[in-house]
N, C-alpha and C positions, 0 to 999 in steps of 0.2 A: 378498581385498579388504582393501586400507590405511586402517583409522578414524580412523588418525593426521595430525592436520594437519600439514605442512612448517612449516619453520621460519620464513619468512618468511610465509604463512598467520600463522601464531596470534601475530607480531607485529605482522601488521596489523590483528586483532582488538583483540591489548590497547591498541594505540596509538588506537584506536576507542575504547575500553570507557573509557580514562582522558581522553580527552577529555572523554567524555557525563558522566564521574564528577567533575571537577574544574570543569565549570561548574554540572552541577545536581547535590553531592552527594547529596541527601534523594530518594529517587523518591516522594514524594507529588507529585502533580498538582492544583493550585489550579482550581477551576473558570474565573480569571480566566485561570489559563496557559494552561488546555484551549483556550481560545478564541482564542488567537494564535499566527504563526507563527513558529517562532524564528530570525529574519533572523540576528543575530548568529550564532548555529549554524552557519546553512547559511554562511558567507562563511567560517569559521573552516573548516571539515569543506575547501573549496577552498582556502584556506590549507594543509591540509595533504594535496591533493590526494585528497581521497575523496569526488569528485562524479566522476558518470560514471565510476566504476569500471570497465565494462566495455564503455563506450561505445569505438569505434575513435577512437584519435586522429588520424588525419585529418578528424575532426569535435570535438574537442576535449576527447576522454577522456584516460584513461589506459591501455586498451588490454589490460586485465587480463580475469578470467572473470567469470563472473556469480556463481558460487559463491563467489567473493572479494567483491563486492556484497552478498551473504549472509549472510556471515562479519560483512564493516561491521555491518551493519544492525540482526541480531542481537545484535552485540555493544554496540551505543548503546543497543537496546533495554532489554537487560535491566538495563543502569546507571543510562539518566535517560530514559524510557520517554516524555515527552514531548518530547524532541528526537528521537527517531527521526524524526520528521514530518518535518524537515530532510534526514534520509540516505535517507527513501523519495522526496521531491521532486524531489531532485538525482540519484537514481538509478532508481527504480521507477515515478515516476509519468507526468504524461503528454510530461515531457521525452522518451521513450522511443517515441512517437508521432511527434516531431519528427526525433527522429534517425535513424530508420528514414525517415523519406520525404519528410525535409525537403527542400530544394533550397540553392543556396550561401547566399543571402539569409537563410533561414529560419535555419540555423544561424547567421550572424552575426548577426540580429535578436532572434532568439530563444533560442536554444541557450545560446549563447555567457554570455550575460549571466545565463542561468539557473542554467550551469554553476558562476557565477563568485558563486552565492549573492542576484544582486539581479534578478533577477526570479523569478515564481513563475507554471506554466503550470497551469491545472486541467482536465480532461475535462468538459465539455457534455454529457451522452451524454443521461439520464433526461429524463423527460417527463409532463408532467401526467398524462396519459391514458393511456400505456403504460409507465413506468419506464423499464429500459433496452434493452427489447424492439426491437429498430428495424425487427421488418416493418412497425410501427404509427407511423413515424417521422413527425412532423407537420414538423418543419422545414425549409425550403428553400432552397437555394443558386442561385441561378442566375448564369450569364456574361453579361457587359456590355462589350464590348471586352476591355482591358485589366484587368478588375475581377471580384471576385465578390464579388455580392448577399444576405447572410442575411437571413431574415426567420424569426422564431419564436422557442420560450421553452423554459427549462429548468431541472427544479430536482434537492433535492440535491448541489448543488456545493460538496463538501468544500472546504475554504479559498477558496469561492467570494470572501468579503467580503477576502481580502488579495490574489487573485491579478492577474497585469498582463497574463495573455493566456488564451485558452479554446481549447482545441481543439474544437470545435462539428463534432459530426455531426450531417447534413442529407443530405435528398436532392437532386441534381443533375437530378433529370428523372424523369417517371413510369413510368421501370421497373422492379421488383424491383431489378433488380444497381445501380439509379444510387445507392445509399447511399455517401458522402462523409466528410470531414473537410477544414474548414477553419484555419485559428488565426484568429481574430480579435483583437487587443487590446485592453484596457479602455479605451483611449481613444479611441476609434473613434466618431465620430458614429450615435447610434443606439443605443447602447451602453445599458443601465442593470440595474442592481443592486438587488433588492427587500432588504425592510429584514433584517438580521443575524440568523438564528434558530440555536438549538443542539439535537446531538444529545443523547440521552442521558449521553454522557459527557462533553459541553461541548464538544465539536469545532464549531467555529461553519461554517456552509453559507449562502445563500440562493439565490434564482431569480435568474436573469440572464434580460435582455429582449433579444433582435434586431430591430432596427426599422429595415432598409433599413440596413445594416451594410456599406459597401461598403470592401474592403479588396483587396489587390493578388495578381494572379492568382497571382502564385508564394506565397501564403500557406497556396495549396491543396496536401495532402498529398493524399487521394485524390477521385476524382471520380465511382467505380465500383469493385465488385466490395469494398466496404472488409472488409466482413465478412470475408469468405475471407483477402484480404492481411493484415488486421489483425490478427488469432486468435494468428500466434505473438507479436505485441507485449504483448496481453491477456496472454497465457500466462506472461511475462513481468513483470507488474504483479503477476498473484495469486499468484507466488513473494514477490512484496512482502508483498503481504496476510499469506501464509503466514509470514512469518520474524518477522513481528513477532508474530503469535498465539503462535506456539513461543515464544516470545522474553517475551512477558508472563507468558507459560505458566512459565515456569522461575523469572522474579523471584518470582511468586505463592510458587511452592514454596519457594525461598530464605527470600523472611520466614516463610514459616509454619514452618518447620522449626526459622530460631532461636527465635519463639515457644513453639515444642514443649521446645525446650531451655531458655528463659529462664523461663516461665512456671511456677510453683510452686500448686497447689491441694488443699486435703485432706491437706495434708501430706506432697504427692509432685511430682516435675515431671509436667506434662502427657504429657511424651513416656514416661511410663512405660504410659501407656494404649494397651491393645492397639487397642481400635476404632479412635484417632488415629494409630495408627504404620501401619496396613493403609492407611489414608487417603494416604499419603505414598509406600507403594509405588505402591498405584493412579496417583498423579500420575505416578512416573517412567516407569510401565509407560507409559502414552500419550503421552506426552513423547519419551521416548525411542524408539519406533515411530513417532511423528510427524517426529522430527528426520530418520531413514533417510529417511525417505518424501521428505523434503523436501530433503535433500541427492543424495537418485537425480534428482531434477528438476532439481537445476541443475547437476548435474558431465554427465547424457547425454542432450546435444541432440544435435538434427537440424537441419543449415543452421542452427547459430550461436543455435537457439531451444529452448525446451523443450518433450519431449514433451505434448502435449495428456491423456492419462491420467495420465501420472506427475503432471504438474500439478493436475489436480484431484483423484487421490488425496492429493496433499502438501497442497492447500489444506483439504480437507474434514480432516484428519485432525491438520492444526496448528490448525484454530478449533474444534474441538473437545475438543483435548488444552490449549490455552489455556485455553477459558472454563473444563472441568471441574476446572481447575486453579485457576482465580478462583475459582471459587465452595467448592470444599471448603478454601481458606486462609481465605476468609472464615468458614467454619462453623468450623473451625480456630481465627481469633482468637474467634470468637464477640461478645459488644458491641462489643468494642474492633476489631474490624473493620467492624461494620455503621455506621459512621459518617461523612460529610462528611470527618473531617480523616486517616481512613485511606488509604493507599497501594492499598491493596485496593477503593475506592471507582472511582477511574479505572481501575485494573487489570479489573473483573469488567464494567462497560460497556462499556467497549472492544473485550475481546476477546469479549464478545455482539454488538456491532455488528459484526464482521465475519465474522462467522457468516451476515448478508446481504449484504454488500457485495463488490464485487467477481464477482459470481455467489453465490448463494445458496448453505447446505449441500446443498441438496435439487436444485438448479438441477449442482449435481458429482456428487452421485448420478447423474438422469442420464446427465448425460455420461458416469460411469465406465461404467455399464450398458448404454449407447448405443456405446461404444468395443470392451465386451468382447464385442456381439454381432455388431459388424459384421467383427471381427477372425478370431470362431470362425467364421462365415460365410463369410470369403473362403479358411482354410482348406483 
């Protein structure tokens, strides 16, 4: 097997990496910046065609792999770690919902302008009552002629407070398979937006309202069976999750390491300490297990997606090789990390937050355990 990237690979990497690097040299993350999107970014990144990487260009990609989307994403990460938010939007997020079952419309209304950096589309999914479980789906779509009708609520919506359309799952009718996806957009009569709250690492969310939301029937991606169709899109996204955790993961280790080297105490440099240098293999050891993990997921798909185990081992094994990686750079700097204007402050939230999201660690567990029995079963 070739560990080696081609050549045009790792220059689409660096020409990633020095982008993210030449607008935000410093990767320290300001609580203010956590909280916004970076428009400018995303319109720059399509300037230099690295939206929808691996989107088909007969819907307005560039027609590239997804492991190339990987390589981006990765590589903005680990230079300006809050612009990544821009290359997961335009490539991982729920643009990627759209393009898979958008219709002509949907892609010029939607796609197109998302593509091009000035719109921003966010998933609806979570729910007061049940998260993102949707046997417990409370919200509902119904047909009107030409129209379809949401009604209901939903929170956690990561860039809920900048986004200009939702994809809103709902159900279509009361049976099991009628679970949906519609786009609605924020201007839509009925529309509204509870007030601005943040997560842990400043990434700002809030609840969105449906209130007799009537928008036009090709707006509908699914109307039935979403679950099942949707799963390799998801599968999809938490390679996103995943490459940005690896991807924290590796910055973490970066600055801790020159710390090890720049730092002087007792009369020695820090890196002369055995316990802190064991520290530093442990990080590549999971890192580097995690990156495999996560490169078998996106180079061998099935029909154009990735496998569903391979994905939840790469997702389970980059947010855990990330935070473990935040958090010993932070013991690492020790004060000088444990602070507000540390680098290591957005870094070790971060990649704890996604330790939930996206499907939980525990929710891939799981699935790996639920794949490896039904696999040795059929046998």
């Amino acid at each position: 097997m070739d560990f080696e990237l081609t050549e045009e690979q790792a220059a689409l990497a660096e020409m990633a990496a020095g982008l993210g690097t030449r607008r935000e040299p410093d990767p320290n993350v300001s609580p203010e910046a956590a909280g916004e999107f970076p428009w400018d970014f995303a319109r720059e990144l399509s300037d230099h065609d690295l939206t929808g990487i691996d989107v088909p260009e007969s819907k307005g990609g560039q027609g590239l792999t997804l492991f190339e989307a990987v390589l981006v994403l990765s590589a903005v990460a680990q230079r300006a770690p809050h612009l990544a938010d821009a290359v997961q939007a335009t490539n991982f997020g729920a643009i990627r919902q759209v393009a898979a079952f958008g219709g002509e419309r949907l892609v010029a209304e939607v796609l197109t302008p998302a593509l091009a950096g000035r719109a921003l589309v966010t998933v609806a999914m979570s729910e007061p009552s049940g998260g993102s479980a949707l046997a417990g789906l409370q919200t509902r779509a119904r047909r009107e002629g030409d129209t379809v009708v949401v009604n209901g609520g939903k929170v956690f919506n990561s860039q809920g407070p900048h986004a200009t359309h939702c994809v809103v799952w709902a159900r279509f009718g009361a049976e099991p398979d009628s679970i949906g996806a519609v786009v609605v957009p924020t201007d839509t009569a009925g529309f509204s937006r509870g007030a601005t709250e943040r997560y842990m690492s400043g990434e700002a969310h809030c609840t969105l309202s449906f209130e007799d939301c009537a928008v036009a029937a090709e707006y509908v991606l699914l109307d039935g069976n979403g679950m099942r169709r949707m799963m390799p899109v998801f599968n999809i996204e938490r390679l996103g999750n995943a490459a940005r955790s690896h991807a924290f993961g590796e910055l973490a280790l970066r600055l801790a390491t020159d710390h090890l080297l720049e730092r002087e105490t007792g009369g020695g440099r820090l890196a002369d300490h055995q316990g802190l240098r064991w520290k530093l293999a442990d990080m590549r050891l999971r890192l580097d297990s995690a990156r495999l993990l996560l490169y078998r997921a996106a180079l061998q798909l099935r029909d154009g997606a990735p496998d569903q185990m391979n994905t939840s081992l790469a997702k389970l094994a980059a947010n855990e090789a990330g935070f473990h990686a935040a958090s010993e750079a932070l013991q690492i700097f020790g004060g000088y990390g444990f602070t507000e204007d540390s680098p290591l402050n957005y870094l070790f939230k971060r990649t704890r937050g996604w330790m939930i999201a996206g499907g939980s660690v525990e929710v891939q567990r799981n699935r790996i355990a639920g794949e490896m029995l039904k696999r040795q079963g059929s046998g």
